[in-house]
C-alpha positions in Angstrom: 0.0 0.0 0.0 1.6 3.6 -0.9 1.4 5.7 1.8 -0.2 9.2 1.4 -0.1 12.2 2.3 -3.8 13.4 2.4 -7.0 11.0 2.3 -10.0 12.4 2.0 -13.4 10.2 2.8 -15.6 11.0 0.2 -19.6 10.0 1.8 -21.6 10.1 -2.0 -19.9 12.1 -3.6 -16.4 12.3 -5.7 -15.9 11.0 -8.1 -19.6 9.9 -8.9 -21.5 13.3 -8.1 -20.8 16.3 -10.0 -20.6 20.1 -8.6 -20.9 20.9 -5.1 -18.3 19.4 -2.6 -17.2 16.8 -5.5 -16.0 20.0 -7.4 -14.4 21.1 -3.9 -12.1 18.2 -3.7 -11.3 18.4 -7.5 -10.0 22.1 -7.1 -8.0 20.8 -3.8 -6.3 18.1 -4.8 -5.4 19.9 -8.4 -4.5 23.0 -6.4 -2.2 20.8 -3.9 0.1 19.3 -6.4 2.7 19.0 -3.8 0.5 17.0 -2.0 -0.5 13.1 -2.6 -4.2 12.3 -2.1 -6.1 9.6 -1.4 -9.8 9.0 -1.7 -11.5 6.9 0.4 -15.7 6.8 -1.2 -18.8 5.7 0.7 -21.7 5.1 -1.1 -25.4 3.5 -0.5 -25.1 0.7 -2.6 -23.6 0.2 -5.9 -26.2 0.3 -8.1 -27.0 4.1 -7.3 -24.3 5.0 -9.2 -23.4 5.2 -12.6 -19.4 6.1 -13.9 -16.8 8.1 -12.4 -17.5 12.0 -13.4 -14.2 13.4 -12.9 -10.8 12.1 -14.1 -8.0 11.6 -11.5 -5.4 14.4 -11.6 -1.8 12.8 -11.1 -1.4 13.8 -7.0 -4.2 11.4 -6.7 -2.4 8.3 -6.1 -5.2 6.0 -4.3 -8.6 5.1 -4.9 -10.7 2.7 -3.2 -14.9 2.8 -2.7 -17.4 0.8 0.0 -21.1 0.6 -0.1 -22.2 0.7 2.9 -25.8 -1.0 2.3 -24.6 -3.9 -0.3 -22.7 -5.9 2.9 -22.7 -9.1 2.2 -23.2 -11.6 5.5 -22.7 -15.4 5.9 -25.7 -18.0 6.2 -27.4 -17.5 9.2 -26.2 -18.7 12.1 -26.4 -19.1 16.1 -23.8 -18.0 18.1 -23.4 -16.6 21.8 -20.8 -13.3 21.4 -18.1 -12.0 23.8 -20.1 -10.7 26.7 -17.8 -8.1 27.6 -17.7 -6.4 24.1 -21.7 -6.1 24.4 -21.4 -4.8 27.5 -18.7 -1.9 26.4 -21.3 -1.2 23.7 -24.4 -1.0 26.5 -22.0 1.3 28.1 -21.5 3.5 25.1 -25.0 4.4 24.8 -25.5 5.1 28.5 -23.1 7.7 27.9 -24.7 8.5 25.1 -28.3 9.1 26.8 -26.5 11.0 29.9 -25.1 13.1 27.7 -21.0 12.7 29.2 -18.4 14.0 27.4 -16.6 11.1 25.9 -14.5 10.1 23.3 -14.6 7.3 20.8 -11.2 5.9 22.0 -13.4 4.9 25.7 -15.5 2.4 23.6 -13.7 1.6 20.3 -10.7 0.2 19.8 -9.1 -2.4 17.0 -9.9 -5.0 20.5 -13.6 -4.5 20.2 -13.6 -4.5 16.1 -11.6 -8.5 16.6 -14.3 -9.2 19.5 -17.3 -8.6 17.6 -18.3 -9.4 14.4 -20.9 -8.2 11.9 -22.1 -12.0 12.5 -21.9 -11.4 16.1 -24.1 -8.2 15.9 -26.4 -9.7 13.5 -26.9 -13.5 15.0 -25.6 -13.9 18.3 -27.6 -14.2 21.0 -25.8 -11.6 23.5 -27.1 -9.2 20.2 -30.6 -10.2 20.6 -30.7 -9.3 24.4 -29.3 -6.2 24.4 -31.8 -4.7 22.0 -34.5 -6.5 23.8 -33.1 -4.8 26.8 -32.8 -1.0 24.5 -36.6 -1.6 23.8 -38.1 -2.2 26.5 -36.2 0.5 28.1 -37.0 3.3 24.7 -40.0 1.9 22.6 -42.0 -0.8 24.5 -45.7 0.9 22.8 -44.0 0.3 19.2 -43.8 -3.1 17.3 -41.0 -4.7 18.0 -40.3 -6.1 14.8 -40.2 -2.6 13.3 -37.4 -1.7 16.4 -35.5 -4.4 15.4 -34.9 -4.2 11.9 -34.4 -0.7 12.5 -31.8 -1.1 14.5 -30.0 -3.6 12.5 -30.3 -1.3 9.2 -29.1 1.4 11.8 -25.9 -0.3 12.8 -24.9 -2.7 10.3 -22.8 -0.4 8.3 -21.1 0.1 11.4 -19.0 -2.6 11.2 -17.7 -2.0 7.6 -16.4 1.2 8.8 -15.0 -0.3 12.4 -13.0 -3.2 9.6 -11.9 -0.2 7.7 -11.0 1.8 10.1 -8.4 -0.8 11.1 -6.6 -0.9 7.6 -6.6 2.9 7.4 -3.2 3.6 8.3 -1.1 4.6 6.0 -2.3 8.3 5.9 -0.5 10.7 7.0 -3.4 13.1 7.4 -7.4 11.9 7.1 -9.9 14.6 5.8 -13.6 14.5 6.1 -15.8 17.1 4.3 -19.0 15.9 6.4 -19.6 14.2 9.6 -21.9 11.4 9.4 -20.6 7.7 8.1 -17.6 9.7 6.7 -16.4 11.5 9.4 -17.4 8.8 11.8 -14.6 6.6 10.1 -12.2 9.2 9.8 -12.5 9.4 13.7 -12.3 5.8 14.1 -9.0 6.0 11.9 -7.6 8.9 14.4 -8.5 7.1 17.5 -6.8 3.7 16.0 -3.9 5.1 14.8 -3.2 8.4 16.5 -3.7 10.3 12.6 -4.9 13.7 12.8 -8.4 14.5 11.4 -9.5 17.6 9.8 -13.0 18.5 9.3 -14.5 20.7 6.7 -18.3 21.0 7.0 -19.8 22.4 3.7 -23.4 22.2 4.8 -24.2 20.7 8.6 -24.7 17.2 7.9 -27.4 16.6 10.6 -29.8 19.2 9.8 -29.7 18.2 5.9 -30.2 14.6 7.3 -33.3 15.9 9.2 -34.3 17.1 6.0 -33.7 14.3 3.9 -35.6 11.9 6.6 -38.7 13.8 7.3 -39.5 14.0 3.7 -39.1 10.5 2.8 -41.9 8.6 2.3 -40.4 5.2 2.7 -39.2 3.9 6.4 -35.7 5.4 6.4 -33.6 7.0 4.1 -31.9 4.0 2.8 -34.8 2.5 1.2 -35.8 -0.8 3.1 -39.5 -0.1 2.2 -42.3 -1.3 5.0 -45.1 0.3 5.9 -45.9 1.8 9.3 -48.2 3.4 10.7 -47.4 7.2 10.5 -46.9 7.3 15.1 -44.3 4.4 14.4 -42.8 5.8 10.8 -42.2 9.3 13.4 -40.5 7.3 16.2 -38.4 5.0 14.3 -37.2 8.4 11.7 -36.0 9.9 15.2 -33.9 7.0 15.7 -32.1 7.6 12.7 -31.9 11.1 13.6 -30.5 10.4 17.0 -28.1 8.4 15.7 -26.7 11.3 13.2 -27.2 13.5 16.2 -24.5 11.6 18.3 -22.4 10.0 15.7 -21.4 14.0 14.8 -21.3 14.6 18.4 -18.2 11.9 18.7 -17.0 13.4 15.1 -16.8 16.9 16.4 -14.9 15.5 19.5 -12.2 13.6 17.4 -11.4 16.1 15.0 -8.1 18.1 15.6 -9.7 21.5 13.1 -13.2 21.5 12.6 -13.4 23.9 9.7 -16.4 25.6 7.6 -17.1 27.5 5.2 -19.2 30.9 7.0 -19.3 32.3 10.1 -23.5 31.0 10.7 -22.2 27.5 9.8 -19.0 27.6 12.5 -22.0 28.8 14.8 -24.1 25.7 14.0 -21.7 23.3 14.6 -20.7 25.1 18.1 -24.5 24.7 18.4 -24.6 21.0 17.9 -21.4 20.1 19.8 -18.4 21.6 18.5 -15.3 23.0 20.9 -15.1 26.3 19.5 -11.8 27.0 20.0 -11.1 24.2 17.2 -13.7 26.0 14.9 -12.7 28.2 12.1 -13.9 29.4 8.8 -12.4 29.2 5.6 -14.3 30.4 2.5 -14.2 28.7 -0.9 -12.6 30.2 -4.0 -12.7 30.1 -7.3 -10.1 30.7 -10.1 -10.8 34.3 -10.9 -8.3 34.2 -14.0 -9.9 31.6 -15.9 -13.1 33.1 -15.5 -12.6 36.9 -16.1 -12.6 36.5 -20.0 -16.1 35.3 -19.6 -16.6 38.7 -18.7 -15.9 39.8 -22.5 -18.0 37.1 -24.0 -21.0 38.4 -23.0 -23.3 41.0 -24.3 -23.4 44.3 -23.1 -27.4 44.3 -22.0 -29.0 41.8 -19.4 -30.4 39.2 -21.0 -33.4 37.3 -20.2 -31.8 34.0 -19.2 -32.0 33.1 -15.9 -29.7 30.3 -15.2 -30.2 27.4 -12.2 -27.0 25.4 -11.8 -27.5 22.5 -10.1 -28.2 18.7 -10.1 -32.2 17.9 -10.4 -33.0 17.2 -7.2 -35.5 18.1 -4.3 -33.3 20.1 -2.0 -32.6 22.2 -4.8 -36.2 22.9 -5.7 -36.3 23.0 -8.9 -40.2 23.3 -8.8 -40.3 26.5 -7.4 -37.5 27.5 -10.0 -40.4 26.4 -12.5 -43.5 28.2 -10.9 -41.6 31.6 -10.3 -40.4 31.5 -14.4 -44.1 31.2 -15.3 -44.7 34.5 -13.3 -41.9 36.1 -14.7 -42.8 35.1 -18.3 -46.3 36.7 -18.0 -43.9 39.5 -17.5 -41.7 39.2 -20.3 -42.5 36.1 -23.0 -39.5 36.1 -24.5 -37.6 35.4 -20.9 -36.2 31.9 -20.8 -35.1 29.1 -17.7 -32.2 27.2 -18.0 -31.9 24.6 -15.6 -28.0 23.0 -16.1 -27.5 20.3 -14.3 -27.4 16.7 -13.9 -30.8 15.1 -14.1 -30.5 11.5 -13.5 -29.8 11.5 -9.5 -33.6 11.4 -8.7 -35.7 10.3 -12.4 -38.8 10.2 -10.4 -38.5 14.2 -9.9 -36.7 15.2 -12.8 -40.2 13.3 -14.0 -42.8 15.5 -12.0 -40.3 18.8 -13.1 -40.7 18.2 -16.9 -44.6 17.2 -16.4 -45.1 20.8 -14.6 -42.9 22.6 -17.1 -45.5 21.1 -19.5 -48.3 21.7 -17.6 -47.8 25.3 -16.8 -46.9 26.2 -20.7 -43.1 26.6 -20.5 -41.6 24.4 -22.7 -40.8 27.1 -24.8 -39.4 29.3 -22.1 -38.0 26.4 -19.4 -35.4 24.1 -20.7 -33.7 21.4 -18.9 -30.2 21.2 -20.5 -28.2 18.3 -18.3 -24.5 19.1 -17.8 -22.6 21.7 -20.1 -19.3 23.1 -19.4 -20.1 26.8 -17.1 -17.9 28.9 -19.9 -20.7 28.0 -22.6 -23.1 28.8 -20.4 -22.4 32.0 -18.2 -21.8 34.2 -21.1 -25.3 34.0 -22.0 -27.1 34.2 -19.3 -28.7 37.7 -17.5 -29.2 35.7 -14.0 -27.8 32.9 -12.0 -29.6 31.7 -9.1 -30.2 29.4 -6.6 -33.7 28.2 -5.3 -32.6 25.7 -2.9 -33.7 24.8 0.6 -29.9 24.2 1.8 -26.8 25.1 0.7 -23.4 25.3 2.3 -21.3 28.3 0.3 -22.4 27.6 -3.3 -19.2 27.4 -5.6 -21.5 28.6 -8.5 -22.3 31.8 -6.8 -18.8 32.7 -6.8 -18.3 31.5 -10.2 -21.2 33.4 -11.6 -19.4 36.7 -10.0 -16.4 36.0 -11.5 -18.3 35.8 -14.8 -20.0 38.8 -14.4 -23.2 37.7 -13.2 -25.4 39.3 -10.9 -27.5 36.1 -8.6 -30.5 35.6 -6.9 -31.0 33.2 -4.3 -32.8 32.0 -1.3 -31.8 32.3 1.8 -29.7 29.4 2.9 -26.2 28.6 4.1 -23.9 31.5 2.8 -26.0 33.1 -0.1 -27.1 36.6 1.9 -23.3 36.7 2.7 -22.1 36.4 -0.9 -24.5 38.3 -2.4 -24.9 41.6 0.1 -21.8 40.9 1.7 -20.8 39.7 5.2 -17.0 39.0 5.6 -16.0 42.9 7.0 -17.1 46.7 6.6 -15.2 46.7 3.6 -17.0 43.6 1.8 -20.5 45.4 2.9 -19.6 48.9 1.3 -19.0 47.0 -2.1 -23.1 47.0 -1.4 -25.5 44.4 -3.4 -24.5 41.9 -5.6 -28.2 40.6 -6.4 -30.8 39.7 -4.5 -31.7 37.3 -1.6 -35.4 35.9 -0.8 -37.5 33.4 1.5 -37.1 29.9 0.8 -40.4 28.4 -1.6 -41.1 31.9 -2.4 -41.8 31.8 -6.0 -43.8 35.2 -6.2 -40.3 36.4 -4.6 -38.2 34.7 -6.6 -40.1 36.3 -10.0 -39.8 39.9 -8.8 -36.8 40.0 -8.2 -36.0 38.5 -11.3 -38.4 40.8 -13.3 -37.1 43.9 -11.2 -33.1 43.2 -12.7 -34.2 42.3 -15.8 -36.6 45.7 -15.7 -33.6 47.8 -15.0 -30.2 48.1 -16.7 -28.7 50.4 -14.5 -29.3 48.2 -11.5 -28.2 44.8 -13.2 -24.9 46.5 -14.2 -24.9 47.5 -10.6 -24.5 44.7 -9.3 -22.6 43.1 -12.0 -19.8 45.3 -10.7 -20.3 44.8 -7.0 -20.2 40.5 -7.9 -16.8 41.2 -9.7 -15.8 43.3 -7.0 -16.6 40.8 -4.2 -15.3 38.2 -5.4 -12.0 39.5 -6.6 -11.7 41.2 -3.3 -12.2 37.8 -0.7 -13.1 34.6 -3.0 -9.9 34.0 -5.2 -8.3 30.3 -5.5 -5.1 31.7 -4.2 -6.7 32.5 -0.9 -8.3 29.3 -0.9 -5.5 27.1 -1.6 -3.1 29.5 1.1 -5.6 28.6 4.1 -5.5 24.8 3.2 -1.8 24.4 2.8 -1.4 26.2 6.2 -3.8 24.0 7.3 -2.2 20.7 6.2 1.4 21.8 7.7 0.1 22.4 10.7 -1.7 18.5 10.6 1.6 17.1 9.6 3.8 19.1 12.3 1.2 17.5 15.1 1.5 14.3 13.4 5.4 14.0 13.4 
């Protein structure tokens, strides 16, 4: 195994995912050259994704992916289980409920991953009685049988990351861009092996997990589809909840810098559990001179295109993209919606989006043009925005400055920061670089569309505060400065 220098864990995302953090570990390791990287990918199960979307730069020197729900398990079994180790786990969660500051070092070591087995979690009977024991103590009014599966789909990928967690060491440096299964692995790996851990939170992971579980309709949001009644469907979603909840609790605990990407998200994960005297924030940036000549390519007037860029998904509401561009096209016809993006994450809503692009008249205005390269597209486009209903600090805001193009977004993660400007006095006198609205808000959304488009002066306005802005705080060099100074530091501790 070559050793490295920098592995990043990867939870759905590079190399199968384009744009958002996946583009955010491209520009890293390609900035880094001096560096060699490693990825380490989690995914759901195979079959959810399709080929690699990026190609490796050179500095990227090891590549390995796990599924965390395609485990495969011997035949059934009986078997009794090492007492002990179940006890050390009935333990862990008592801390847990009594909310002690602990550490996962107290409770997991490469001991306890030899003493119990996936087999011995699954099939052993010292497994059965202690979560008999956690459900008669938690959930005696709901069916047990519901409990228990829960639980196992809960825990089981647990075990792949406790077997990898013992392999991981020949890192010199582990790098999580999420808490959850990935930063709960790369904690395991700097418990085991004494490696430091760096944390970059791009969005908080537990509240878009709260999201992602309250809006599913099937049990839990890995797909083993039962039906429950909608008391037991709410209890047993909490328990998945929880168990983000504490896993990032343990994560936060582990990490040596727990980094992010605006001040309100360093305050969040303070909120949720984070020391803050490891918290700090370091923007994104983009590469301002690739980008400026983009600048030229454009014509001189605002043009009716209002761009989306983003994948085709519900947490980037596309639907209300689509309602607020049939308000805006009562306004001006000729005004056109380009959503660019990758549209095969979620068929069943890219469906229900072209069906309401068709049922509300727009499929001569709205057009849904999959992945294109952002140099065709930012030249000829009047808007970018954002219509999501989370976001971390969108990379594409920053690129759409640096392009010359004013944005309008709802307000989530860093977008009122970006666009009216946050950082200093400085950054707030270069005044308005678009306009920021309510989440859902299409009637929002379309005025302020229709009131940039309505007005030159004011789109050329801002046009010049976006270039401003991001010239000013948001360049690549920055960027990459931070995270070298960043990764020294790790590699002083770890020597």
């Amino acid at each position: 195994m070559k050793s490295v220098d920098i592995l990043i864990v990867a939870e759905g995302t590079y190399p199968y995912v384009r744009g958002g953090v996946s583009s955010w570990i491209d520009q890293l390791i390609r900035g880094l050259s001096e560096y060699r990287f490693g990825i380490l990918f989690l995914g759901s199960k195979k079959e959810d994704y399709s080929e690699k979307k990026y190609e490796f730069p050179k500095n990227l020197v090891y590549f390995e992916e796990y599924f965390l729900f395609d485990i495969e398990v011997k035949e059934p079994k009986s078997k009794r289980g090492d007492k002990r180790a179940f006890q050390r786990i009935e333990s862990f969660y008592k801390s847990l409920k009594r909310n002690e500051d602990i550490k996962i070092g107290s409770f997991f070591d490469k001991d306890f991953v030899r003493k119990i087995s996936l087999e011995d979690f699954l099939y052993s009977k010292n497994s059965w009685d202690f979560i008999q024991k956690r459900y008669e103590e938690n959930a005696g009014d709901l069916s047990f049988l519901d409990y228990f599966w829960t639980v196992r789909s809960i825990h089981k990928p647990l075990w792949l990351l406790f077997s990898l967690a013992e392999k991981v060491d020949f890192a010199k440096v582990i790098h999580s861009p999420s808490t959850g299964y990935a930063g709960f692995l790369s904690a395991l790996v700097s418990s085991f092996h004494k490696i430091p851990f760096i944390l970059t939170e791009h969005g908080i992971y537990i509240r878009e997990r709260k999201m992602d579980i309250y809006a599913s309709k099937d049990l839990d949001i890995h797909r083993y589809l039962l039906q429950k009644s909608s008391q037991s469907e709410d209890y047993l979603k909490k328990m998945w909840i929880s168990f983000f909840e504490r896993i990032g609790i343990l994560t936060y605990k582990e990490a040596k810098d727990i980094l992010s990407l605006f001040q309100g998200a360093k305050e969040l994960q303070v909120k949720f559990g984070a020391d803050e005297k490891k918290c700090r924030v370091i923007p994104n940036g983009v590469d301002i001179e690739r980008l400026k000549p983009l600048v030229k390519k454009r014509k001189k007037e605002a043009l009716r295109v209002i761009t989306l860029l983003g994948r085709v998904v519900p947490i980037k509401d596309i639907k209300t993209f689509i309602r607020a561009m049939r308000l805006t096209v009562n306004r001006f016809p000729d005004a056109e919606g380009w959503i660019v993006g990758p549209t095969d994450e979620d068929p069943n809503y890219f469906n229900e989006c072209e069906m309401m692009v068709e049922s509300m008249g727009l499929k001569e205005n709205v057009k849904f043009l999959g992945f294109q390269k952002i140099d065709d597209i930012l030249p000829k486009s009047g808007i970018l925005t954002l219509t999501s209903i989370s976001e971390g600090m969108p990379l594409v805001i920053l690129e759409g400055f640096a392009a010359g193009l004013p944005c309008v977004a709802t307000d989530v993660g860093s977008c009122r920061d970006l666009i009216y400007g946050a950082l200093n006095r400085e950054d707030m006198e270069i005044g308005k670089a678009g306009e920021v609205v309510s989440v859902a808000d299409p009637i929002a959304l379309s005025n302020a569309y229709i009131k940039i488009l309505n007005d030159e002066d004011l789109w050329k306005k801002y046009q010049k505060s976006a270039l401003r802005r991001v010239e000013r705080f948001y360049t690549q060099d920055i960027f990459f400065k931070n995270y070298k100074e960043v990764y020294k530091e790790a590699l002083r501790w770890r020597v």
